[in-house]
C-alpha positions as CSV (number, residue, x, y, z in Angstrom):
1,X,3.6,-47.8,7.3
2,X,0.3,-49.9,6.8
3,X,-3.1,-48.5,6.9
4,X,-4.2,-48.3,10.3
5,X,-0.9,-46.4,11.3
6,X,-2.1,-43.9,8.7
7,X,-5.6,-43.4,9.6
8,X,-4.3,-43.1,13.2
9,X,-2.3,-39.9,12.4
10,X,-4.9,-38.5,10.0
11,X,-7.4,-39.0,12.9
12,X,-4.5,-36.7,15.0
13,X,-4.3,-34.2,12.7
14,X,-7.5,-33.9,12.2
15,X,-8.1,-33.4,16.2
16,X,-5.0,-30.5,16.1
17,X,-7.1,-28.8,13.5
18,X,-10.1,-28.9,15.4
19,X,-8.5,-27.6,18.4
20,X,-7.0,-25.0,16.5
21,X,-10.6,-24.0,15.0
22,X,-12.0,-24.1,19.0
23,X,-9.3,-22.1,20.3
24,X,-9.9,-19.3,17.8
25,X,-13.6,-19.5,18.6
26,X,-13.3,-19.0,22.3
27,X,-10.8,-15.5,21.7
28,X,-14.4,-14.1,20.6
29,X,-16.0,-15.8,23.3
30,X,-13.7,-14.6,25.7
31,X,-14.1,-10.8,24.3
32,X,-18.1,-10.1,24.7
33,X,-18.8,-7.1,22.3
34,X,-20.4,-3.7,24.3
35,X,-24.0,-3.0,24.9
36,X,-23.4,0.0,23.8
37,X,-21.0,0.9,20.4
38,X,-17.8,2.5,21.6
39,X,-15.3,3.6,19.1
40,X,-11.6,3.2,19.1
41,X,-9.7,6.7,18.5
42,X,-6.4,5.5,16.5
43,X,-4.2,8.2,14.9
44,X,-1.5,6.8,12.1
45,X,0.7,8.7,9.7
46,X,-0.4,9.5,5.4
47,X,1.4,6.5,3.5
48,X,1.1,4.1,6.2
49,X,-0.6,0.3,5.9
50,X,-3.0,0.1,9.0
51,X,-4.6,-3.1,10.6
52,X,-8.3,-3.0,12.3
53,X,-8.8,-6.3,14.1
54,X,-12.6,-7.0,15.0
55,X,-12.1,-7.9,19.0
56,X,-15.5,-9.3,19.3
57,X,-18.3,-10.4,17.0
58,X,-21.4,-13.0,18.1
59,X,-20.5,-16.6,18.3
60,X,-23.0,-17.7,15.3
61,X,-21.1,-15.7,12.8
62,X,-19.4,-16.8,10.4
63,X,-17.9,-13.4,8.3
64,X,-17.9,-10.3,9.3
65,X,-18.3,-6.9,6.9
66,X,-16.7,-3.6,7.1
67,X,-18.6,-0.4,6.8
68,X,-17.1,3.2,6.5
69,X,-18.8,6.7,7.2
70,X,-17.0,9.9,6.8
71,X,-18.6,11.1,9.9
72,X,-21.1,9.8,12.4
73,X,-24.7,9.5,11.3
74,X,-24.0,10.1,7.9
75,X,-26.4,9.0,5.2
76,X,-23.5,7.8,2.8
77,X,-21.6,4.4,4.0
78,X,-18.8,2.6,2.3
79,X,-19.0,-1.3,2.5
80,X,-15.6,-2.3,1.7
81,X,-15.8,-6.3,1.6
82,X,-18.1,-8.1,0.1
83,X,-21.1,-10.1,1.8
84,X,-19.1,-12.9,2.5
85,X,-15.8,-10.9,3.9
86,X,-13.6,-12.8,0.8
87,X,-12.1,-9.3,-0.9
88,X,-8.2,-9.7,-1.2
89,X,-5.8,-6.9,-2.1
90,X,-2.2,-7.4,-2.5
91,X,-0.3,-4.9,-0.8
92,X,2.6,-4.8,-3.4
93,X,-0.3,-3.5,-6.3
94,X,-1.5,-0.5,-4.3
95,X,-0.3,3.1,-5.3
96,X,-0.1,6.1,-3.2
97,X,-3.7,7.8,-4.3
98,X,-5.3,4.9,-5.2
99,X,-9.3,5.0,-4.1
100,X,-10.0,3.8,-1.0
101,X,-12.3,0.9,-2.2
102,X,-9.4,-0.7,-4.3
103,X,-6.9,-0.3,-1.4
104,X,-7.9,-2.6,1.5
105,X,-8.3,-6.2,2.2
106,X,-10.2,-8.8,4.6
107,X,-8.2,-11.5,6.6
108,X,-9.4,-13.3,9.7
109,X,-11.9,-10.9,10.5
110,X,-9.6,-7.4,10.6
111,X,-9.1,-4.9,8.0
112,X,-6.4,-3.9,6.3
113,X,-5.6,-0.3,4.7
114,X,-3.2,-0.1,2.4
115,X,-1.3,3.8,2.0
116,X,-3.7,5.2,4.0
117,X,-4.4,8.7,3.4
118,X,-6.0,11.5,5.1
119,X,-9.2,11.4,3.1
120,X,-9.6,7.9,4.6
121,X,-10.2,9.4,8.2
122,X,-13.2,8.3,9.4
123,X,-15.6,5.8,11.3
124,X,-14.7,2.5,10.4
125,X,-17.3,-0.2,11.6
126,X,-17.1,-4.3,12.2
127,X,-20.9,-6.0,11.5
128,X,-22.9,-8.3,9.5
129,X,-24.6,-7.9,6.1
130,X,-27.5,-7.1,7.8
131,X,-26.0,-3.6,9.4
132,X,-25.7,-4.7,12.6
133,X,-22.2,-3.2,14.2
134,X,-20.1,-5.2,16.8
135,X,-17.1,-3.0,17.1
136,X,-16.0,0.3,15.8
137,X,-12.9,2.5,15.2
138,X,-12.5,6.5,14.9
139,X,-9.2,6.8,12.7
140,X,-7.1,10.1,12.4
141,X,-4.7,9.8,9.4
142,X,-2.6,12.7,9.3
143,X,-0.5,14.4,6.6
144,X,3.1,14.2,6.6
145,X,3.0,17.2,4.1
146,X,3.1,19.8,6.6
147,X,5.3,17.0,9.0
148,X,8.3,19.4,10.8
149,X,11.7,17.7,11.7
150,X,13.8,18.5,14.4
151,X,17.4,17.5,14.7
152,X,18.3,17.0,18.2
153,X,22.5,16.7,17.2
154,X,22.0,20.4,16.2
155,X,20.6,21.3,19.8
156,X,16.9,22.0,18.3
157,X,14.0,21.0,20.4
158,X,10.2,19.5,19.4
159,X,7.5,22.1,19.6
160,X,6.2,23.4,22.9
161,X,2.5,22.0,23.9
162,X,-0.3,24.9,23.2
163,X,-2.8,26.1,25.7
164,X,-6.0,27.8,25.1
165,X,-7.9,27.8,28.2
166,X,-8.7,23.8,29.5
167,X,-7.6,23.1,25.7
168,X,-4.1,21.5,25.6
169,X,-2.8,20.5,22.4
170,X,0.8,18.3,22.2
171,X,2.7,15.8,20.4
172,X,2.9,12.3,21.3
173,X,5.7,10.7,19.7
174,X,6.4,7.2,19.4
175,X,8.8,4.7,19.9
176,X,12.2,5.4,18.2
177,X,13.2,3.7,15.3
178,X,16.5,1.3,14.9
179,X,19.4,2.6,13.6
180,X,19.4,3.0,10.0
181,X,22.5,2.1,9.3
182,X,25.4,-0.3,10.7
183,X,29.0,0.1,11.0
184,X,29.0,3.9,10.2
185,X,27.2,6.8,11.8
186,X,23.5,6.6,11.1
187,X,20.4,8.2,11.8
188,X,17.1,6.8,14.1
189,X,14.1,8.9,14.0
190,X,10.6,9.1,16.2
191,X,7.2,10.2,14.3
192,X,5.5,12.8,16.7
193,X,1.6,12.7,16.2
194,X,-0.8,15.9,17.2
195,X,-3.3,14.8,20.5
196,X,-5.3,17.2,22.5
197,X,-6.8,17.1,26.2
198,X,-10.4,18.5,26.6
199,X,-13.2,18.4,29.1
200,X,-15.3,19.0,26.1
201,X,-15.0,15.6,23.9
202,X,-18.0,13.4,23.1
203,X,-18.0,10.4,25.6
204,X,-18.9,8.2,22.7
205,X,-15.3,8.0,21.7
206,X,-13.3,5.0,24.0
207,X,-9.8,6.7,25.0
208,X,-6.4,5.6,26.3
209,X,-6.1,8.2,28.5
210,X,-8.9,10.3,30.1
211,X,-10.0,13.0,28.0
212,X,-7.0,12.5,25.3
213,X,-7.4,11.9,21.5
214,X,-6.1,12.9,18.4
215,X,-6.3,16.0,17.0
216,X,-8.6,14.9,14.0
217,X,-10.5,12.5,15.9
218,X,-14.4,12.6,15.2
219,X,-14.7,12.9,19.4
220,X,-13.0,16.9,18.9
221,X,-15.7,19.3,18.6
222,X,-15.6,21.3,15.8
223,X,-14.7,24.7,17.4
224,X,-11.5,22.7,19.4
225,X,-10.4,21.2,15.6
226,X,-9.7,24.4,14.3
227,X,-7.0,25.1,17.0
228,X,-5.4,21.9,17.0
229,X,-5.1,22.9,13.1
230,X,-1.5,24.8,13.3
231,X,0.2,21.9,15.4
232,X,1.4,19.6,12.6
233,X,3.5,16.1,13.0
234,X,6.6,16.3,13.9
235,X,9.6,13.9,13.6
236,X,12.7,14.1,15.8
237,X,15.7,12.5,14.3
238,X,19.4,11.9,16.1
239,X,22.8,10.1,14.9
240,X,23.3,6.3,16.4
241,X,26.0,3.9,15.8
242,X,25.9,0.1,15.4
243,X,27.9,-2.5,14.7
244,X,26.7,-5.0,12.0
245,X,25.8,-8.5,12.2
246,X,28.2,-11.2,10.4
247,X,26.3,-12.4,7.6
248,X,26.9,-14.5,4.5
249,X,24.8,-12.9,2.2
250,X,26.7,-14.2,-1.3
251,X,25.3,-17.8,-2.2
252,X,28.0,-20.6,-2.6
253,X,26.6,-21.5,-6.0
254,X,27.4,-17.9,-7.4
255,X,30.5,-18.1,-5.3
256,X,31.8,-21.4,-7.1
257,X,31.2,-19.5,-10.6
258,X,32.8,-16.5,-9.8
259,X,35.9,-18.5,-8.7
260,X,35.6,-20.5,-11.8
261,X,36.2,-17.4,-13.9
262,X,38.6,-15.8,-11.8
263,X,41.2,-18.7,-12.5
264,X,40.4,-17.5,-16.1
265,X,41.2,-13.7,-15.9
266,X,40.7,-10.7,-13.0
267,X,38.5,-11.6,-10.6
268,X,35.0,-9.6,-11.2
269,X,33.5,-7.4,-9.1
270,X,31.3,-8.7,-6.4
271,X,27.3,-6.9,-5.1
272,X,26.8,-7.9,-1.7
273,X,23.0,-7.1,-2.5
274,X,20.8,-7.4,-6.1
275,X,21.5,-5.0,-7.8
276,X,18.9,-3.1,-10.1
277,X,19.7,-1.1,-13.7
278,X,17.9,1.9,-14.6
279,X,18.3,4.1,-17.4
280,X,16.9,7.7,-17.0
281,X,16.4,10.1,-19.6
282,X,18.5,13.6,-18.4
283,X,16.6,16.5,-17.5
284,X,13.7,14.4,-16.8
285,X,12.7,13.4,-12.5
286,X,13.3,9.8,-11.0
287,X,11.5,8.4,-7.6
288,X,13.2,5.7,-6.2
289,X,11.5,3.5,-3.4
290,X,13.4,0.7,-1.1
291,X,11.9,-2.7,-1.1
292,X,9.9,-4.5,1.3
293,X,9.7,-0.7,3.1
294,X,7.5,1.4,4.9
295,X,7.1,4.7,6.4
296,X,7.5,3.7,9.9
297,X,10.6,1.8,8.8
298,X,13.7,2.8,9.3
299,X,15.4,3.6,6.0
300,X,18.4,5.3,4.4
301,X,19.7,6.1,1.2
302,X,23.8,6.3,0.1
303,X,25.5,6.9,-3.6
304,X,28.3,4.8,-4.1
305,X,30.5,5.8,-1.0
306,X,28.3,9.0,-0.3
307,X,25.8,8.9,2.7
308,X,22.8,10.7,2.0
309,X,21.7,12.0,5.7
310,X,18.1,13.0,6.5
311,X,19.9,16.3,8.3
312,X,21.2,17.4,4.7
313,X,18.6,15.4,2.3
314,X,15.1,15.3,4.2
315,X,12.4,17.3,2.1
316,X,11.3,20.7,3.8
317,X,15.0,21.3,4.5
318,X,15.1,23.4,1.5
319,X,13.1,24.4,-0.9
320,X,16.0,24.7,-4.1
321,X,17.1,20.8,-3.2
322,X,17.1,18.9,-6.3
323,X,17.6,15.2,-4.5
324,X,15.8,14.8,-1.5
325,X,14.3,11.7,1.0
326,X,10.4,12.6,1.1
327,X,8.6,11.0,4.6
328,X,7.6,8.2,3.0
329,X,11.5,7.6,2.7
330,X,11.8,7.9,-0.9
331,X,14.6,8.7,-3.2
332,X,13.5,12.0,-5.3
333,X,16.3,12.9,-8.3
334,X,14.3,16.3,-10.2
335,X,15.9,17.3,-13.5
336,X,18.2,14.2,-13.7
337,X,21.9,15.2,-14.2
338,X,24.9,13.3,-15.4
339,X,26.6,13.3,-12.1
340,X,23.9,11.6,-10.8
341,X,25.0,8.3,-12.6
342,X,26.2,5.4,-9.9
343,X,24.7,3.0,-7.3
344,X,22.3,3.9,-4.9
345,X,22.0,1.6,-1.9
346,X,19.3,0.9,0.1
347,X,19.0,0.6,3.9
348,X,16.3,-1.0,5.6
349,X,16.2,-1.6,9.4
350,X,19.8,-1.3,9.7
351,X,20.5,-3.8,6.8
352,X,21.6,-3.1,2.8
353,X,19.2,-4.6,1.3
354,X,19.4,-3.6,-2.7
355,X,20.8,-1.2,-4.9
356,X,19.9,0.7,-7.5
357,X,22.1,1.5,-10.6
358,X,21.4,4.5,-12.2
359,X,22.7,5.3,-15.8
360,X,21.6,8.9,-17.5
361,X,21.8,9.5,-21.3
362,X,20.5,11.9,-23.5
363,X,18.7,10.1,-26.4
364,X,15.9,8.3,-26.7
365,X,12.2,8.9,-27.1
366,X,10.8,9.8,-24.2
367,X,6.8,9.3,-24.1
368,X,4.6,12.0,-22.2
369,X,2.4,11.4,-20.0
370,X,-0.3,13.2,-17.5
371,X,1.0,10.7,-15.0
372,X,4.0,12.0,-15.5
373,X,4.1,15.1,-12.5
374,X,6.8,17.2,-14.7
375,X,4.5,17.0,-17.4
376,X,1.7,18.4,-15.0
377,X,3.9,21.3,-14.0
378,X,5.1,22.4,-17.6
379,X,1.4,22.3,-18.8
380,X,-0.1,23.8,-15.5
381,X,2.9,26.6,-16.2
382,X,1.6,26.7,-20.0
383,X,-1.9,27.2,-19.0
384,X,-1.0,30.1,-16.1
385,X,0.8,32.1,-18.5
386,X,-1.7,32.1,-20.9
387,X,-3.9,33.0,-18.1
388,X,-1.8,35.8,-17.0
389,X,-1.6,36.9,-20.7
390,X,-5.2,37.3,-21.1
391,X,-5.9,38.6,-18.1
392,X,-3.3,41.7,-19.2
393,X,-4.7,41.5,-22.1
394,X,-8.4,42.4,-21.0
395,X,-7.4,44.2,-18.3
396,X,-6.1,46.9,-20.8
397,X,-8.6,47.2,-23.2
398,X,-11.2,47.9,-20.8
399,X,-8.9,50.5,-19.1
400,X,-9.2,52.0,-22.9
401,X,-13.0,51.2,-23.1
402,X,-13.1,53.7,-19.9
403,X,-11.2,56.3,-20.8
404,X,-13.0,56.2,-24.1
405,X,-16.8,56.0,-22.3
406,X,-15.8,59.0,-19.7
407,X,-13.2,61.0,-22.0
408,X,-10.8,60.7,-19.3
409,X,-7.7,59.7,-21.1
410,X,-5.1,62.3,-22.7
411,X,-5.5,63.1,-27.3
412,X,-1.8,61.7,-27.8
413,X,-2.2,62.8,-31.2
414,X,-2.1,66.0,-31.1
């Protein structure tokens, strides 16, 4: 290829990336941005990674900044990029309680929450570094702790809708999930979310459906909030059945030396997904997580030939289980046992993905530490019974103090 055949197709895709540049341009000159600043009610479940797009912003610039106010009008704001929109956060880094500031991340203009949470509900806003706001968003995160299932294979229904007078408050439930398991009975589940119909919400507050937001949305006045308080998320879970897909998930190299050594001796045993190794210290609690998943994902969890269900393991269920699937579909082993050695597989989407081998012994230094929740709850337990002790404690000697002060109490020894 000589030179003028090169700077011919450098020219080209130099042109592409132009065109590319102007047709991102126009989507924000397409999408003029209100006179007037709306906000966008958007309710999500705790745990869950959230996307804010900026629709519109002026053609002249360049990066936009995100602001945050607990509520509307308030003198504290949040500005979580920097000036020039550049602040990165890699999702695979964030843990659940991290601060808010240290959990989201900038690209092309939209903002990214990482495990939101439902302190981060709240008025989210898209503008320059000067404060001026293009677009805005009113997000309701709420908590899966309270979260109710329903099982509909055991002829239970969701919960009825609640009137009180034009207030109606009911569940809105989403899409269901795929199945989360193939070739054996599996389970698909729909996350039910809490919304409410007034007359009485502030017009300031852009809706999908007239007069409909979320329950925690900054439109509800405060008086409506409070009943919308004891109608909590619900998710409605049934069995499904799949077939799986044909797929080669062995490489040939890895293949090739297994075959090698099987000429040699017995041929060894074979993971159709990585495997991981874990040693656990017994007595002491393990949390588990699936890779690459998230709350909304579908997700299950076997032992070895042993298929742990949502309708047997799913937290709330009951209160004594010691190994239970929490919302956020982890794997929860308290007060590790020897029996609970083996391989536990992963499901995501409908797919094994990975597996988890889990050995138990009873040496070994263990370190403590106050990240360590079972070593909150023995010292918390430590401290209440000291409590409790010196509360006795005090409780009866001024008992004695009275009957000493007002001669009340019976001469024992006489």
């Amino acid at each position: 290829m000589n030179l003028a055949h090169t700077t011919v197709l450098l020219w080209v895709w130099g042109s592409l990336q132009a065109f590319e540049i102007v047709e991102k341009e126009n989507i924000f000159q397409r999408t003029p941005c209100p006179a007037f600043l709306m906000f966008d009610n958007a309710a999500y479940l705790a745990d869950m990674s959230i996307e804010l797009p900026c629709h519109c912003k002026p053609e002249e610039v360049s990066a936009v900044v995100w602001y945050y106010q607990k509520h509307l009008g308030s003198s504290h704001t949040k500005v979580l990029t920097d000036f020039d929109g550049r602040v990165l956060t890699e999702a695979a880094r964030v843990r659940v309680g991290s601060d808010m500031l240290a959990r989201f991340s900038i690209r092309m203009f939209s903002l990214l929450v990482f495990r939101a949470q439902p302190e981060d509900s709240g008025l989210y806003f898209c503008g320059t570094r000067k404060g001026d706001y293009f677009y805005a968003y009113d997000v309701d995160i709420q908590s899966s702790e309270g979260m109710v299932a329903t099982f509909k294979d055991q002829g239970q229904e969701p919960f009825a809708d609640d009137y009180y007078g034009s207030l109606h408050v009911f569940t809105t439930f989403w899409e269901w999930t795929p199945c989360d398991r193939c070739g054996v009975r599996g389970e698909q589940w729909r996350i039910g979310l809490c919304y409410l119909q007034s007359p009485d919400l502030s017009p300031r507050y852009r809706k999908t459906l007239p007069d409909v937001v979320s329950c925690g949305s900054q439109a509800v006045p405060r008086k409506l909030r409070a009943k919308a308080r004891d109608h909590p998320p619900e998710l409605l879970v049934q069995s499904c059945m799949v077939p799986c897909r044909k797929t080669t998930t062995t490489r040939e190299g890895v293949m090739a030396i297994f075959n090698y050594i099987s000429k040699v001796g017995s041929r060894p045993w074979v993971p159709q997904v990585p495997i991981q190794f874990h040693q656990q210290r017994l007595g002491h609690g393990l949390i588990i997580s699936c890779p690459g998943a998230r709350p909304e994902h579908a997700v299950a969890w076997d032992k070895d030939r042993q298929y742990l269900y949502r309708t047997q393991y799913l937290t709330g269920i009951n209160r004594s289980m010691r190994v239970f699937i929490d919302h956020g579909n982890h794997l929860h082993i308290r007060f590790t046992q020897l029996d609970d050695r083996g391989i536990y597989y992963c499901w995501r989407q409908g797919v094994r993905v990975a597996g988890f081998r889990l050995g138990v012994t009873s040496r070994g230094r263990y370190k403590v530490s106050f990240s360590d929740p079972e070593t909150r709850s023995a010292v918390e337990l430590t401290l209440l019974g000291y409590l409790l002790i010196t509360a006795i404690f005090v409780t009866i000697h001024l008992c004695r103090c009275c009957c000493h002060l007002f001669r009340c109490c019976p001469n024992f020894s006489s």
